[in-house]
C-alpha positions in Angstrom: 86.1 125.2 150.7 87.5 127.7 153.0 88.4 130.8 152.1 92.2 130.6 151.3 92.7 134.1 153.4 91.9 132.4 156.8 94.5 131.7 158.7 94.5 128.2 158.7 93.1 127.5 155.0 96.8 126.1 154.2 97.4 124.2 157.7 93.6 122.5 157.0 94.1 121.8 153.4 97.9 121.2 152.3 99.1 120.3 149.0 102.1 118.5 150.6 102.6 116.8 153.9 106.2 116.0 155.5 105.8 112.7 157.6 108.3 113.3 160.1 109.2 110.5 161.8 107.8 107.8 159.3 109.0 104.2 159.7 107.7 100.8 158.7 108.4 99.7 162.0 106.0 102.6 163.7 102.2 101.6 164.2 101.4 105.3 163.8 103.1 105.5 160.3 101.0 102.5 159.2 97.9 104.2 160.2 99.0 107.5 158.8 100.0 105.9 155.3 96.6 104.0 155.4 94.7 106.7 155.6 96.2 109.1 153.3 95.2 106.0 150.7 91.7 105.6 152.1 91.0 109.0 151.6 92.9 109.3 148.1 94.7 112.3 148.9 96.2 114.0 145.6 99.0 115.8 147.5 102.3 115.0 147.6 103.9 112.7 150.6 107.4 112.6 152.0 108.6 110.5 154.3 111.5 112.2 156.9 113.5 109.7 159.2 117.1 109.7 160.5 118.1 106.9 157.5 115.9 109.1 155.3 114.6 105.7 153.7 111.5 105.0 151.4 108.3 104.1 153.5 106.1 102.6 152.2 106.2 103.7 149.1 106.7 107.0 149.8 110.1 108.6 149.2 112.6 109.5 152.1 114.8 112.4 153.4 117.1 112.8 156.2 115.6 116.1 157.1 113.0 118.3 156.1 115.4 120.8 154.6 116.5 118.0 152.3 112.9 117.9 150.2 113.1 119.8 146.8 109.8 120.7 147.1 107.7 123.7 149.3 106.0 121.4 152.0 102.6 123.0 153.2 102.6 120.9 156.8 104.6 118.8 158.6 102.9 116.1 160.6 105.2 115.5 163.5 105.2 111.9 165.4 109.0 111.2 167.1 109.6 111.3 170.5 109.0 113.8 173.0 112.8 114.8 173.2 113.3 114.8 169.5 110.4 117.2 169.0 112.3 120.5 169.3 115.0 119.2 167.1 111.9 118.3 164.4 110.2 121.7 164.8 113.9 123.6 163.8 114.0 121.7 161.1 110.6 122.0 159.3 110.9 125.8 160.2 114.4 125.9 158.7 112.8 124.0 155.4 110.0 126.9 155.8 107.3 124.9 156.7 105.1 127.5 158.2 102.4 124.7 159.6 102.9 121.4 162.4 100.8 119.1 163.6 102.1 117.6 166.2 100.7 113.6 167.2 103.3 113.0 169.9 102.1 113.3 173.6 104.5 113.2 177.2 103.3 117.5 177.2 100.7 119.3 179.7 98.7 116.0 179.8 101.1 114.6 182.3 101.9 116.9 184.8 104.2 119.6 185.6 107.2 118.9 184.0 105.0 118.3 180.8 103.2 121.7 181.4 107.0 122.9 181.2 108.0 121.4 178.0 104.8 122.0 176.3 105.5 126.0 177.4 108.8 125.6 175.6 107.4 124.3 172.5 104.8 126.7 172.4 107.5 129.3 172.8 109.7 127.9 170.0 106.8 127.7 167.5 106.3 131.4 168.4 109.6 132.1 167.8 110.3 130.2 164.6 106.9 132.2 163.0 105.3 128.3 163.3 101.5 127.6 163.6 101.1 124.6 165.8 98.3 122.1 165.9 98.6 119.3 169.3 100.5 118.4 170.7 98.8 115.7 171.5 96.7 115.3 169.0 95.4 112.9 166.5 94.9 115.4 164.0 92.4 116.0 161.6 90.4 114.4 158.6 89.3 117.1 156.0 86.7 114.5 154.8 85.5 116.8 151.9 88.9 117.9 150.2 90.1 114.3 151.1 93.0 115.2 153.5 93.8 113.2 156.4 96.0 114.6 158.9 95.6 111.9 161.2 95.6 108.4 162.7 91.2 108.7 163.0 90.4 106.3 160.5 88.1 107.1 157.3 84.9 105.6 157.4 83.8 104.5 154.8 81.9 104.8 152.2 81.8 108.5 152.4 78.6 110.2 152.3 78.0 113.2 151.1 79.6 116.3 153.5 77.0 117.7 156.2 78.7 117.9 160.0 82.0 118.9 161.3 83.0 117.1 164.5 85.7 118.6 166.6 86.9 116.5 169.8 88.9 117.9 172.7 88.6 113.5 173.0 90.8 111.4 170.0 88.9 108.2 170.7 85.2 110.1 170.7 86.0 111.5 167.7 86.9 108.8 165.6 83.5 106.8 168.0 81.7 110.1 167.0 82.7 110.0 163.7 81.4 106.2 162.9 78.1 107.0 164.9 77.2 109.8 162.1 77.9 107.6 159.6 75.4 104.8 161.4 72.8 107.5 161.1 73.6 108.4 157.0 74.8 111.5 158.1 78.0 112.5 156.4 80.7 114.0 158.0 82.8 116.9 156.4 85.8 117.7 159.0 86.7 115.5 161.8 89.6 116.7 164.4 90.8 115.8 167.6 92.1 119.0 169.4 95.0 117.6 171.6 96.2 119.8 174.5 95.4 122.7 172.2 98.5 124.5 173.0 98.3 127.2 170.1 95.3 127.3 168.3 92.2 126.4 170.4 89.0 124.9 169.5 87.4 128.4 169.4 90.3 128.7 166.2 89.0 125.5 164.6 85.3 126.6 165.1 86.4 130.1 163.3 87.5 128.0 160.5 84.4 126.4 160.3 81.8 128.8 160.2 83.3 129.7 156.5 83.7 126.1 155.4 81.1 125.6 152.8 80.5 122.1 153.1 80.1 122.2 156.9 76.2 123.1 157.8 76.4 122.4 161.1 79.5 122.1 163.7 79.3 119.3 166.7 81.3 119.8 169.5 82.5 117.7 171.9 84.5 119.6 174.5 85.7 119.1 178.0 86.5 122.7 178.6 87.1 126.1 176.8 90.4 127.1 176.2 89.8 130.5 174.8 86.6 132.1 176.0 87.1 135.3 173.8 87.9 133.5 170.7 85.0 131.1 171.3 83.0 134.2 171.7 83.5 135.5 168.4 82.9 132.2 166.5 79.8 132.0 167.8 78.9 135.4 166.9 80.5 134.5 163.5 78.3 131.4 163.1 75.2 133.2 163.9 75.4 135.6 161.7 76.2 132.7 159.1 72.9 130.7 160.7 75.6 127.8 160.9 74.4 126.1 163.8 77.0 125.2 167.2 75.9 122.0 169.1 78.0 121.6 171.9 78.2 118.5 174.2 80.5 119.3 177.6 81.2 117.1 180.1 82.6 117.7 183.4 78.9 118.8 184.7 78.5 119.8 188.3 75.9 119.4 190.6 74.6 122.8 191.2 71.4 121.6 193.1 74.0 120.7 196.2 75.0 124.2 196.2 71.8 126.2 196.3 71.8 126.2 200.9 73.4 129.4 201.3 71.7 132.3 200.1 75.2 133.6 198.8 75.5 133.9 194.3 79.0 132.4 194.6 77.6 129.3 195.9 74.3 129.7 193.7 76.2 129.9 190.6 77.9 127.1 189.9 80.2 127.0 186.4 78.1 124.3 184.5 75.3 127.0 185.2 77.0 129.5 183.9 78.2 127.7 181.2 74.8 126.6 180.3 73.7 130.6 180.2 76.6 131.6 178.1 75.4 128.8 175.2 71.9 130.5 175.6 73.1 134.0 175.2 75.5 133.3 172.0 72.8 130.7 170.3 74.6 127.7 171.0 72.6 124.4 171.6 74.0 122.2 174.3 73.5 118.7 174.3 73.9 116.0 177.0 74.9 113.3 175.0 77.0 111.9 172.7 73.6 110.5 170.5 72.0 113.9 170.8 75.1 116.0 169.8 75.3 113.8 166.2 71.4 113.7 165.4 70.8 117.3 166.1 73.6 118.6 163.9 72.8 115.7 161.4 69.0 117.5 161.8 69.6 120.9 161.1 72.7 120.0 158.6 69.7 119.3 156.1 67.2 121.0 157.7 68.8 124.7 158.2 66.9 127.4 160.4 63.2 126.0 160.8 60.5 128.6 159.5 58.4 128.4 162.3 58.3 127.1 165.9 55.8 124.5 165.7 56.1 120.8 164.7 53.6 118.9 162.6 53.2 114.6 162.6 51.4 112.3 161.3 51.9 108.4 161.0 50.3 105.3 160.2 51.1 104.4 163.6 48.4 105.2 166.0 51.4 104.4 169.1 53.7 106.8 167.2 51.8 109.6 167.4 50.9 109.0 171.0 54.3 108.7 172.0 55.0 111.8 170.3 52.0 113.4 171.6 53.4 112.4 175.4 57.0 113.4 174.7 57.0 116.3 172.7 56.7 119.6 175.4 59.2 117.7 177.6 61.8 118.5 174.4 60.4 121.5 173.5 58.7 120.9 170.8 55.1 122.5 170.3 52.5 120.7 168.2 49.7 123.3 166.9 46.6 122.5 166.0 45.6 122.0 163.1 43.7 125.6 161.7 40.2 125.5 160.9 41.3 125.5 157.1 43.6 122.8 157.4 40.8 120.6 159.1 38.5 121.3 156.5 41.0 120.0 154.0 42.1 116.6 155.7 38.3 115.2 156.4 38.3 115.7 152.0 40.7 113.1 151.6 40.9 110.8 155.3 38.6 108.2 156.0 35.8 108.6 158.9 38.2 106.9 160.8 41.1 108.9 160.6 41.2 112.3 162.8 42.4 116.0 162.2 44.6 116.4 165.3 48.2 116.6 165.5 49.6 114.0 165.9 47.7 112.6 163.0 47.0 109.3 162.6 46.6 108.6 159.2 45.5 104.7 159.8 46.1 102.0 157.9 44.3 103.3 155.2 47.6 104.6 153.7 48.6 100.5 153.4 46.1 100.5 150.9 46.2 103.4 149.0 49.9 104.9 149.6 49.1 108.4 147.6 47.5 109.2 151.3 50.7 110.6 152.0 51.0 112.8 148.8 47.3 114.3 149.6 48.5 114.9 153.3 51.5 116.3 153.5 50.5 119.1 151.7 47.8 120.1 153.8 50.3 119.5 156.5 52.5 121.9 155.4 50.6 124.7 154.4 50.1 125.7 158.4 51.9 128.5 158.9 53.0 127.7 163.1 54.6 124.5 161.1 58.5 124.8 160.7 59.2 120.8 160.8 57.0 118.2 159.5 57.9 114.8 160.7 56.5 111.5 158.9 56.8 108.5 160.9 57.7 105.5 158.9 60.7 103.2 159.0 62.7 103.0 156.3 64.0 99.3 155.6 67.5 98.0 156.6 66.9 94.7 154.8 65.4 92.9 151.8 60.9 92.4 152.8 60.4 95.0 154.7 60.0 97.8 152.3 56.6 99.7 151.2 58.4 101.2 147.9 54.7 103.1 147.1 54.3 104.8 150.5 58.0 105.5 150.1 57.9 107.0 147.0 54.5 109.1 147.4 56.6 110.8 150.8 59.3 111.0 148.6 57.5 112.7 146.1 55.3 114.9 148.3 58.2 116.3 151.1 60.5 117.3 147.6 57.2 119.7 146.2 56.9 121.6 149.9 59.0 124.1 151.0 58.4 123.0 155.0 61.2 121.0 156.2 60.5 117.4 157.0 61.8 114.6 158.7 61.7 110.8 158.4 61.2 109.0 161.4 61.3 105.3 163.2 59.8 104.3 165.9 63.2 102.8 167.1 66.6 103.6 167.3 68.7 101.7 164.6 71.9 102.0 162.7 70.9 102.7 158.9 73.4 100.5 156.6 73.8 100.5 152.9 70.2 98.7 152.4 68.7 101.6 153.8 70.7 104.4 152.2 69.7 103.0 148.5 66.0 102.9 149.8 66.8 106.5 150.8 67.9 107.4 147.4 65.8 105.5 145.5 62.4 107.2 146.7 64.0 110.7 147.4 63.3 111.0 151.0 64.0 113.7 153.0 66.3 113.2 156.4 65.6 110.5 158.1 66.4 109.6 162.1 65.7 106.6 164.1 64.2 106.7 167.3 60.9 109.2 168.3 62.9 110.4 171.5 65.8 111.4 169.3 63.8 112.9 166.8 61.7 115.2 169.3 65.1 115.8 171.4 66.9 117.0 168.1 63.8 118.8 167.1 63.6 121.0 170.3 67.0 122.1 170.0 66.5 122.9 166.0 63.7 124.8 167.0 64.6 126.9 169.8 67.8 127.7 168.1 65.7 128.9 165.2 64.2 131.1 167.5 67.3 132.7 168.4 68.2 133.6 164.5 64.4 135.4 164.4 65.2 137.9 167.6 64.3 141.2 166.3 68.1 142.3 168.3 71.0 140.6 169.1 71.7 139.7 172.3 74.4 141.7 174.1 78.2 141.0 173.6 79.5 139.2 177.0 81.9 141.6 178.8 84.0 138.6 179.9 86.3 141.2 181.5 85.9 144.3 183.7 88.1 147.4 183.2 87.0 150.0 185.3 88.1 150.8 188.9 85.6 152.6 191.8 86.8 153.2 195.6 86.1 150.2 197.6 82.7 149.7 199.1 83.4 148.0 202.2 80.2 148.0 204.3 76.6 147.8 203.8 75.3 151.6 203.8 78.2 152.3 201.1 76.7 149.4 198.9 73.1 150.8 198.8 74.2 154.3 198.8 76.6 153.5 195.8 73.7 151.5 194.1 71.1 154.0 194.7 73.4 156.5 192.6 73.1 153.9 190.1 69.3 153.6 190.0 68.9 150.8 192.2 65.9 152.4 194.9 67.0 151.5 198.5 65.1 151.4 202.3 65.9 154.7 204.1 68.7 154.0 206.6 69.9 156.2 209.0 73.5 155.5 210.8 73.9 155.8 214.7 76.7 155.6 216.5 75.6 155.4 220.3 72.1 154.5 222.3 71.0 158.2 222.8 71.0 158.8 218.5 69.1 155.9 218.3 66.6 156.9 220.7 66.2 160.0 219.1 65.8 158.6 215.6 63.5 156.6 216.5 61.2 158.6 217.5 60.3 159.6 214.1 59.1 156.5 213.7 55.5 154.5 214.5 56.0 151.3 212.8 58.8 148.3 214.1 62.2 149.2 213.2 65.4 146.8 211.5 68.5 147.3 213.4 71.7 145.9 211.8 75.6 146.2 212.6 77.6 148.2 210.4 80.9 147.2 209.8 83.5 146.4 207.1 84.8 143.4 208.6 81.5 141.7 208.6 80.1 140.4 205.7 77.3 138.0 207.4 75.6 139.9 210.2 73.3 137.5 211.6 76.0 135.1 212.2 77.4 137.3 214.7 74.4 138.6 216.5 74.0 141.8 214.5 71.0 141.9 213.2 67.5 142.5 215.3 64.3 143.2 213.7 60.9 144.2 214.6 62.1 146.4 217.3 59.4 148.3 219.1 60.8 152.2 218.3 60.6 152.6 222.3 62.9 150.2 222.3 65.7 151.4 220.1 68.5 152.4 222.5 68.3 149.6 224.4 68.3 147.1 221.6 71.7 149.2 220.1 73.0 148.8 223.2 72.7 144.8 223.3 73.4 144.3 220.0 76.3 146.2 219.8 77.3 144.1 223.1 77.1 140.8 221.6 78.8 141.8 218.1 82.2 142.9 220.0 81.7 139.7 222.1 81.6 137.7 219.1 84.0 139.4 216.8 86.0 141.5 219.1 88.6 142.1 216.2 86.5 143.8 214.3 85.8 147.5 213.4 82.8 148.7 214.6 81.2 151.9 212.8 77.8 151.8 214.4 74.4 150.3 213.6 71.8 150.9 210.7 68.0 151.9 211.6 65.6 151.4 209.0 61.9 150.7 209.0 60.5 147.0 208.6 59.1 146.0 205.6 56.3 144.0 205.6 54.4 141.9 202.8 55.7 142.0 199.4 57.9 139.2 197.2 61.6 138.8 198.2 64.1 138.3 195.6 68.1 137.6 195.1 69.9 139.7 192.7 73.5 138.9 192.5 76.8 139.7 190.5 79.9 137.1 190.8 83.0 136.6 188.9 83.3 133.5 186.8 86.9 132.3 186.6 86.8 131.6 182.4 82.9 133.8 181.5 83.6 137.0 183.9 80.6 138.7 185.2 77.4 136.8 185.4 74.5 137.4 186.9 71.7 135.1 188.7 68.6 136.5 189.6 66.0 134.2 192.4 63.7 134.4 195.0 65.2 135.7 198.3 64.8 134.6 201.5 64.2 131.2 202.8 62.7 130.6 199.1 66.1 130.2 198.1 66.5 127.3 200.2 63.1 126.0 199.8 63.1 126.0 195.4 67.0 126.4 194.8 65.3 128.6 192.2 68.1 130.3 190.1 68.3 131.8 187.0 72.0 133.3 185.0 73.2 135.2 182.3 76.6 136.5 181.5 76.8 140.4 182.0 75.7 143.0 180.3 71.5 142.1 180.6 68.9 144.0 178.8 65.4 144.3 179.5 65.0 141.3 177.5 67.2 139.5 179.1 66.2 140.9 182.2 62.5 139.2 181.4 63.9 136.3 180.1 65.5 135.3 183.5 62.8 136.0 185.6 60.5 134.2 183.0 62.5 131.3 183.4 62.4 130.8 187.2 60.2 128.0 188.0 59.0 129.8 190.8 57.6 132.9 187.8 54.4 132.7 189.0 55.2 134.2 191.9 55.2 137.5 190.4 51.7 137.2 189.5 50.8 138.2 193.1 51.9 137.0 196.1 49.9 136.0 199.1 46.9 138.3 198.1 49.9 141.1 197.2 49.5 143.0 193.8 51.3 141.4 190.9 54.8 142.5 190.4 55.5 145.1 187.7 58.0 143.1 185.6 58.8 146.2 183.8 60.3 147.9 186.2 62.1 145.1 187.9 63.7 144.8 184.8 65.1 147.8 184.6 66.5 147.3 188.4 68.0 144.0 187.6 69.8 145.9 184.6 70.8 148.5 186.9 72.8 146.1 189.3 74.6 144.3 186.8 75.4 147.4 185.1 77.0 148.9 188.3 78.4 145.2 189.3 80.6 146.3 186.1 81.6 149.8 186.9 83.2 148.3 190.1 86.1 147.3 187.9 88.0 144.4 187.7 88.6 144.0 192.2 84.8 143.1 192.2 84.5 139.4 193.2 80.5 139.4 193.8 77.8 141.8 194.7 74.6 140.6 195.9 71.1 142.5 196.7 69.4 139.9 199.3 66.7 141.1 199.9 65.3 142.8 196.7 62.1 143.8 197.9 59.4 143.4 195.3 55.7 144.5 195.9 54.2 145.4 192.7 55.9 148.5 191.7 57.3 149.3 195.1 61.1 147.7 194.6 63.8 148.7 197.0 67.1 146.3 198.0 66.8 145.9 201.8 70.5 144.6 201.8 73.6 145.0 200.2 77.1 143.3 199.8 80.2 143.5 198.0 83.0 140.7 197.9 86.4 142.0 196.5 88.8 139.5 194.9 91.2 139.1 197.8 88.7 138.7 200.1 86.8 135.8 197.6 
């Protein structure tokens, strides 16, 4: 259980529930009755209606004030008007805790947004904790209390997941789906509209719930960032694992054609960094999301980051074989000791790679599998040892001897291991007596959605084994700066931050041009400055490779065309800096994400970023690690090995720049909108940002 000090132990496990609203006539008070006798909840019931008549069996009051008892929640189901009317009187009774099933709130539009406001606002007032509206409540499978209309399913198996919905219908679909797979369920909930306490709360609540070892997710959109935040921290410092499935996805591939990080960054991207940065998996479907909490519910954090299999199933093995580095799954060799072992007790005709096929040798002698798993096992790169045999789902198709030798062997190693079919099936009561009868370990149906659940129970066991902890997400930014409105203050204002720049000098008419460039031998970049233009080459204000000869007379020109084009705005003079020639360009850019804050992407500049839409993220603050990490993960990474004959970039110290522009992304307090560096010029350990810009928020 919970510990009784968190804040909503008593709202998650009453000792009394007021039905308010209950009626023979209602189909939600038949499906509330029926489940509070499916799960044999030992609490006390009372029934509140305007008759205050029995229902059901359970004894009826007026009003809530009229019970003679303490009530622990009050499980709210009237109509929308007669909420308010039902939340003064539970508070007046002193029931400190409402879940509210009734919907016609933010669901449906303005005026709902309004009323669900009010109630919110009421609750507050009354000192009320508030669950929905909305919402189809909750099942505490493993204390047996059903605050809800999701049905039981039955027969319960022993407690293993949490499933929280921001969906009713998923959760209950969710709920039966676990079961299908023998994976018991401790706590199912449907969120509602989340009005007061958020799925961030409910995770919170979680991470301290002893018979939850892992927490599935389904959510269409955080609620509460901050709060969702700290759980995760919470449930990594627990090793409870997160596995999140969120729909609402967006296509950030169509947004990659502008070389611009508001446009690169699109929120699923973001979204998809954050979960990476707190050590939550993310899932893509509803399948995944069940097996991999099922997985690592039995499995906990994986000792090492390697997968072992072996089969009797030559087909099984190649499939994995085939499939397993799409999911992430590596399969080491077997070590020279391990080798040595398995030709002691295979046949000539089995081999010593993994996959191993173990033939049908083990048909007739089934203690095959108590020899091999051992040896298996005792590879230290192994943290998962997957066996692939089906278990029956009927009468004949048993082997009770291989059964019970795997049995036998996976209960005497200390590697976890998993069961596996070649198919995906639903496992019924046949199979869940073969499962106890011969002691096997987890089992899971299907190879794709063993290796898919494996290579998220791996790489989040990686996370738990970083030597540091990531850094906390700023989600907010506090400080203020002056405004940098044009380019020359951006790369002054990031060179002061330790973000190397191309010398620029400023001139402001054709005979200072002339005379700066004549310090000068090699082509020269001209470019407009100005604070009212952001995009210089769409107005004509950019010229490069400009003979230094030539320098007042290109000024002139371009300063020509700029006032034709945009004769409204301000024009401070034009920026001379040498060309730059050779080397790798890169984007390094800071934007504002509406519910994460900061976050920064980091990709190759240029026309590149057209050409490989070739972006990686990461909420702010980075570290070198992170840093690394991003650049690591760009497809493009080998890039930085050397370019074109160029010397090899010096990923140290590119690091440390990439640091230094989110860092000073956040000291540009909370007007920033974006900052990008494009280009970051990167030849070996010569980096310098060629360009600058800032976006403030009014201007986003």
């Amino acid at each position: 259980m919970t510990s009784p000090s968190h804040p909503l132990a008593r709202l998650f496990a009453p000792r009394s529930v007021a039905l308010v609203g209950a009626t023979e006539k209602s189909v939600w008070t038949t499906l509330i009755v029926r489940n509070f006798r499916d799960f044999g909840y030992e609490g006390a019931l009372y029934a509140v209606n305007r008759n205050g008549v029995d229902t059901f069996g359970i004894k009826g009051y007026r009003s809530c004030r009229d019970i003679p008892e303490p009530v622990d929640v009050a499980f709210i189901f009237v109509p929308v008007d007669a909420v308010p009317d039902a939340l003064a009187d539970a508070a007046a009774a002193g029931i400190r805790n409402v879940t509210i099933l009734t919907s016609g709130y933010a669901e449906t539009g303005e005026e709902g947004r309004r009323r669900q406001e009010a109630l919110v606002t009421q609750a507050n007032d009354l000192g009320v904790t508030l669950w929905g509206p909305n919402s189809l409540g909750y099942n505490n499978v493993e204390a047996g209390i059903p605050v809800s209309v999701i049905p039981a399913v039955k027969p319960f198996l022993p407690p293993a997941i949490a499933i929280l919905s921001q969906s009713g219908a998923t959760a209950a679909e969710l709920a039966e789906y676990a079961q299908g797979q023998n994976i018991g369920t401790s706590f199912v909930a449907a969120t509602g509209n989340e009005a007061q306490i958020s799925l961030a709360d409910i995770i919170d609540y979680l991470v301290d719930h002893d018979a939850t070892k892992a927490i599935a997710v389904f959510a269409e959109s955080i609620r509460n960032p901050a709060a969702f935040v700290r759980a995760a921290g919470r449930a990594r410092d627990k090793a409870k694992p997160i596995i999140i499935l969120k729909i609402g996805r967006s296509d950030l591939a169509t947004q990659v054609a502008q070389a611009h990080t508001g446009s690169l960054v699109g929120d699923d991207a973001v979204f998809d960094a954050v979960c990476r940065r707190l050590g939550v998996i993310r899932v893509t479907s509803t399948e995944d999301l069940i097996n991999t909490a099922g997985l690592l519910a039995a499995t906990g954090p994986l000792p090492a980051a390697g997968m072992s299999f072996l089969s009797i199933s030559g087909g099984a093995c190649t499939l994995v074989a085939d499939a397993a580095e799409g999911f992430g799954v590596p399969l080491p060799a077997n070590d020279p000791a391990t080798v040595t072992a398995l030709r002691g007790v295979l046949s000539d005709l089995g081999s010593t790679l993994n996959p191993l096929d173990i033939t049908g040798a083990a048909m007739r002698d089934p203690d095959l599998f108590a020899r091999v798993i051992p040896l298996l096992a005792a590879n230290s790169q192994v943290g998962l040892l997957g066996i692939g045999i089906a278990v029956p789902t009927m009468p004949g198709q048993s082997l009770p001897p291989a059964l019970t030798a795997i049995g036998r062997a996976t209960a005497a190693i200390k590697t976890p291991s998993v069961l596996v079919g070649t198919c995906g099936k639903s496992l019924n009561d046949y199979a869940r007596g073969a499962i106890a009868e011969h002691g096997l370990p987890h089992v899971m149906t299907g190879i794709d959605a063993m290796l898919r659940a494996a290579g998220h129970a791996l790489w989040w066991s990686g996370q738990l084994k970083q030597a540091a902890p990531p850094p906390a997400l700023a989600l907010s930014m506090r400080a203020d700066t002056p405004r940098l409105d044009t380019e020359r203050a951006v790369l002054d204002f990031l060179a002061a931050k330790g973000v190397p720049g191309v010398p620029q000098h400023l001139v402001r008419n054709a005979e200072e041009a002339a005379n700066i460039a004549v310090g000068f031998t090699a082509p020269l970049a001209l470019k407009i400055l100005s604070p009212d233009i952001a995009h210089k080459t769409e107005v004509g204000g950019v010229r490069l490779n400009v003979p230094p000869g030539e320098a007042a007379t290109v000024f002139t020109a371009l300063m020509a065309d700029v006032a034709r084009a945009r004769p409204d705005a301000r024009l401070d003079g034009v920026i001379i800096a040498p060309m730059r020639n050779g080397g790798l360009e890169m984007l390094v850019g800071v934007r504002r994400d509406p519910t994460w804050g900061p976050v920064i992407a980091v990709g190759f500049g240029g026309v590149l970023v057209e050409v490989l839409a070739d972006v990686a993220t990461t909420p702010l603050p980075v570290d070198q690690t992170q840093a690394k990490a991003l650049l690591k993960s760009l497809r493009g990474a080998r890039l930085l090995d050397g370019f074109r004959g160029g010397p090899p970039a010096d990923i140290d110290r590119l690091a440390e720049i990439i640091v230094a522009i989110g860092d000073a992304a956040l000291s540009l307090g909370a007007g920033l909108a974006e900052l990008e560096v494009n280009p970051l010029r990167v030849a070996g350990a010569e980096i310098e940002a060629l360009d600058g810009l800032v976006v403030w928020q009014e201007n986003a």
